[in-house]
C-alpha positions as protocol buffer text, in pm:
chain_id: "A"
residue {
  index: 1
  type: UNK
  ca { x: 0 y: 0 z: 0 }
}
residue {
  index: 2
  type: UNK
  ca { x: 125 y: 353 z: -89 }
}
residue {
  index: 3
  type: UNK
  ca { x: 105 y: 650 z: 220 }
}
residue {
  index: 4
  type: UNK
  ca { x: 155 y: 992 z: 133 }
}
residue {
  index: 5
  type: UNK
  ca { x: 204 y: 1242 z: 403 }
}
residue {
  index: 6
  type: UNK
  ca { x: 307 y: 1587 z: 486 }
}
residue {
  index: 7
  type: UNK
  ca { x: 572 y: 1749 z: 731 }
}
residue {
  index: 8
  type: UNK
  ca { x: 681 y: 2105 z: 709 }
}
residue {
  index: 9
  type: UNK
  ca { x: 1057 y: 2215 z: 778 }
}
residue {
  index: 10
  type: UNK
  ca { x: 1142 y: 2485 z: 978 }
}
residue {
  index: 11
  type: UNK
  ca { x: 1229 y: 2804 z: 771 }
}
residue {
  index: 12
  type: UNK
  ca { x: 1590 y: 2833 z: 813 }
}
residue {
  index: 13
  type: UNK
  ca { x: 1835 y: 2744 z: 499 }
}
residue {
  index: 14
  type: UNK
  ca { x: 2107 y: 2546 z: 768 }
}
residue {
  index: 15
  type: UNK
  ca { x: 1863 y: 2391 z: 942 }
}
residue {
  index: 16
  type: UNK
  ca { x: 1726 y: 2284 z: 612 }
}
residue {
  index: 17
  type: UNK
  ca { x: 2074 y: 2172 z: 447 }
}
residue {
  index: 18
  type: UNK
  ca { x: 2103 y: 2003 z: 791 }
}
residue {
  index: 19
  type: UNK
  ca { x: 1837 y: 1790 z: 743 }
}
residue {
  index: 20
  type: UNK
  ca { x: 1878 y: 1666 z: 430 }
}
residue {
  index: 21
  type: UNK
  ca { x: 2252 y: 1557 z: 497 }
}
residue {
  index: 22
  type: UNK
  ca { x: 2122 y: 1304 z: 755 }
}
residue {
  index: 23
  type: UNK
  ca { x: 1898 y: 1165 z: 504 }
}
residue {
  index: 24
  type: UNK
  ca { x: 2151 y: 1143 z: 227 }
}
residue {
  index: 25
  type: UNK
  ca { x: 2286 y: 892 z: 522 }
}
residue {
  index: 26
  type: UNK
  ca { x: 2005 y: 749 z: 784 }
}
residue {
  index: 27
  type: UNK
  ca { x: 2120 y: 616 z: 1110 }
}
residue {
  index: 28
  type: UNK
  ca { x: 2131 y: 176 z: 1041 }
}
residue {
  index: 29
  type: UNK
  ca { x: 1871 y: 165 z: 1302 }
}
residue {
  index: 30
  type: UNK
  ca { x: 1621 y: 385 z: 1150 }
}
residue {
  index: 31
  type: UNK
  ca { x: 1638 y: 145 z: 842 }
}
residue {
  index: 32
  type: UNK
  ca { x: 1633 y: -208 z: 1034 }
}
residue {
  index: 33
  type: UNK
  ca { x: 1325 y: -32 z: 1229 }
}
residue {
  index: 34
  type: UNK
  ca { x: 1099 y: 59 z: 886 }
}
residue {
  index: 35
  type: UNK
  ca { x: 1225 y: -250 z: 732 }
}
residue {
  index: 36
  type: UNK
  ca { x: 1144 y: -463 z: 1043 }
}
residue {
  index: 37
  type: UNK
  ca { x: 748 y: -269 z: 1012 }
}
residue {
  index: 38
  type: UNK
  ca { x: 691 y: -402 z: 656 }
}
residue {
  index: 39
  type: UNK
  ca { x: 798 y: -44 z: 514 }
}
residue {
  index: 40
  type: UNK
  ca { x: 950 y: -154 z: 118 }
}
residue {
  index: 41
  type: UNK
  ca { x: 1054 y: 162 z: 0 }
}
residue {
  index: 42
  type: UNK
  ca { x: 1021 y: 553 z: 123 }
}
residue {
  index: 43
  type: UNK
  ca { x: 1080 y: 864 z: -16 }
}
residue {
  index: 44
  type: UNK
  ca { x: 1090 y: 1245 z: 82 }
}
residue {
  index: 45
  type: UNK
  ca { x: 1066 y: 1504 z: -157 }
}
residue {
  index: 46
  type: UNK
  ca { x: 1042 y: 1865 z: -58 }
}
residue {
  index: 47
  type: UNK
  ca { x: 964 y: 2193 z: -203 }
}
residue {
  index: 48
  type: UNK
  ca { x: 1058 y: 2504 z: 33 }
}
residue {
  index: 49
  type: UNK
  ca { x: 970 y: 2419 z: 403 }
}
residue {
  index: 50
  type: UNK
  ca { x: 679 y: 2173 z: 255 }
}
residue {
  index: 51
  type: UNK
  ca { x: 748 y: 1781 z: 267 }
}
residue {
  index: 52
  type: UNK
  ca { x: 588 y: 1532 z: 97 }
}
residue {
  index: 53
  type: UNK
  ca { x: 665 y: 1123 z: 185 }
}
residue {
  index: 54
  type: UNK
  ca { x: 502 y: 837 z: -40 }
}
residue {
  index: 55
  type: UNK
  ca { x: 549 y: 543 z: 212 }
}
residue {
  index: 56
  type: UNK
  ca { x: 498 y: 234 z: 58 }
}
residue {
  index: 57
  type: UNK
  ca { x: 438 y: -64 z: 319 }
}
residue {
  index: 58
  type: UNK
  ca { x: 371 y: -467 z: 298 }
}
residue {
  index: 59
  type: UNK
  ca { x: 20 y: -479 z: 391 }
}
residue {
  index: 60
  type: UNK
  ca { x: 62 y: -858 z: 549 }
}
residue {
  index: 61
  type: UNK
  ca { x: 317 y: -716 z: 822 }
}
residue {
  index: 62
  type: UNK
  ca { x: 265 y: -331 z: 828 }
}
residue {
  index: 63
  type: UNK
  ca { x: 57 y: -186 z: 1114 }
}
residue {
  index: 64
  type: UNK
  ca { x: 94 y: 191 z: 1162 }
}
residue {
  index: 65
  type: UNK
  ca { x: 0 y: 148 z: 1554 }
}
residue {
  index: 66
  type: UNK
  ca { x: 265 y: -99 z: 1641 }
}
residue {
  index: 67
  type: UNK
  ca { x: 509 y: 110 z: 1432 }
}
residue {
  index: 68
  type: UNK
  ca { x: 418 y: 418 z: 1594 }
}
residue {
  index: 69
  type: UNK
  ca { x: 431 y: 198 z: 1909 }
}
residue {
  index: 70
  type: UNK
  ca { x: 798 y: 85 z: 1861 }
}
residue {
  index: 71
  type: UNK
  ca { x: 859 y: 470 z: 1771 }
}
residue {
  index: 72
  type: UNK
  ca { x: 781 y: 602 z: 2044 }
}
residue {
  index: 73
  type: UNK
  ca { x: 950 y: 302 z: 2292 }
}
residue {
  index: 74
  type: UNK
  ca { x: 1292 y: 218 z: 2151 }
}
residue {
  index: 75
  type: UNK
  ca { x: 1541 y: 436 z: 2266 }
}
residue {
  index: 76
  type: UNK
  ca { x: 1752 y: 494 z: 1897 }
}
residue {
  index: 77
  type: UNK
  ca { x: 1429 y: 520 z: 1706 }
}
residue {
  index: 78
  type: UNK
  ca { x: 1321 y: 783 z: 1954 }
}
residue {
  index: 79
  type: UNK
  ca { x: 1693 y: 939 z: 1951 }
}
residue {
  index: 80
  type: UNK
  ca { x: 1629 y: 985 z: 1578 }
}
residue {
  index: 81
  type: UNK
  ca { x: 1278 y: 1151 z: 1606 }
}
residue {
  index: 82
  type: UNK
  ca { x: 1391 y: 1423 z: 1853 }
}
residue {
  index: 83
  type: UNK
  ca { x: 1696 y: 1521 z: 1675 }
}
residue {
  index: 84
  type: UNK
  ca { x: 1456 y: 1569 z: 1337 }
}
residue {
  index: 85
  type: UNK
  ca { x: 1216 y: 1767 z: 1539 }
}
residue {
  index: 86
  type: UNK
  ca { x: 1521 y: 2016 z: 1554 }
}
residue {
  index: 87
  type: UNK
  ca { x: 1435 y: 2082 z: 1211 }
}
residue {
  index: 88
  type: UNK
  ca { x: 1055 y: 1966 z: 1156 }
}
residue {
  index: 89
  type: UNK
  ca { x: 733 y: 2194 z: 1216 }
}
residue {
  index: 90
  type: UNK
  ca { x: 371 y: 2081 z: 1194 }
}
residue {
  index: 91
  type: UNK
  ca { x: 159 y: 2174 z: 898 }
}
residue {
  index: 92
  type: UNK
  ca { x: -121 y: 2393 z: 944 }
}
residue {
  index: 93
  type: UNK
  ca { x: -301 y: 2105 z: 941 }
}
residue {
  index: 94
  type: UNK
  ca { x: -167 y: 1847 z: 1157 }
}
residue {
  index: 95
  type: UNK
  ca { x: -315 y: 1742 z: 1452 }
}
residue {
  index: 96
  type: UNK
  ca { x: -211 y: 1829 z: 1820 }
}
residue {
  index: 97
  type: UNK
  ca { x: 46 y: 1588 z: 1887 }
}
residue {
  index: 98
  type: UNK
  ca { x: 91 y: 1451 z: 1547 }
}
residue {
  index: 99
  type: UNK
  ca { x: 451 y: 1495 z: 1292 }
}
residue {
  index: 100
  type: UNK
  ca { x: 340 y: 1395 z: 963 }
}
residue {
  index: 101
  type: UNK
  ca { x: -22 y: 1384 z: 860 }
}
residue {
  index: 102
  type: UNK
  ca { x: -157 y: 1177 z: 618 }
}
residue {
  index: 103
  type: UNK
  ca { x: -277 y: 1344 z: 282 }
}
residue {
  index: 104
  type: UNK
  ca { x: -633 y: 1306 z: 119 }
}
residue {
  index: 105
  type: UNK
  ca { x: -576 y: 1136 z: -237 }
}
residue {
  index: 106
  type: UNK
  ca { x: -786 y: 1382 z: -459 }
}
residue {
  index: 107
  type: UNK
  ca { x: -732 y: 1230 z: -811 }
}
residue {
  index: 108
  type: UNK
  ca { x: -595 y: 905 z: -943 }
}
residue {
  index: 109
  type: UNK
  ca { x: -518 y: 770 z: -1326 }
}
């Protein structure tokens, strides 16, 4: 199954340039973890602050609540997540709480 959701970077051109260096090179760990959650490929494509990721998962052994579970409760994974809050803001439209927010499909071919 394909996800597409939204994260918006703070506006600051380091901060930015930051970012994207550590994803040119994620941690091992952050790999084994979406591997491990039935994630088969991911990518992150940005214009200005706005993000866009197309998540694509393997429906027989992805489950976004144990992912978010494992998130949240291993202590590398969570590492990871603070450091990119450093440089990640909430859209508009993200709920309380929430990083990325999934997007509403609106047309398909």
């Amino acid at each position: 199954m394909r996800h597409f959701l939204a994260l918006d970077l703070k506006d600051d051109p380091a901060l930015i340039a930051e970012y994207e260096a550590y994803h040119r090179n994620i941690w091992p760990e952050v790999r084994a973890h979406l591997d491990s959650h039935g994630v088969t490929a991911m990518e992150i494509h940005r214009i200005g602050t706005r993000m866009v990721m197309l998540m694509e998962t393997d429906d027989a052994r992805y489950d976004a609540q144990a992912m978010a579970l494992a998130t949240r409760t291993d202590p590398k994974i969570r590492q990871w997540e603070e450091l990119m809050w450093k440089f990640q803001a909430p859209t508009p439209w993200t709920p309380e709480g929430e990083k990325w927010t999934a997007m509403q499909q609106i047309f398909c071919l």
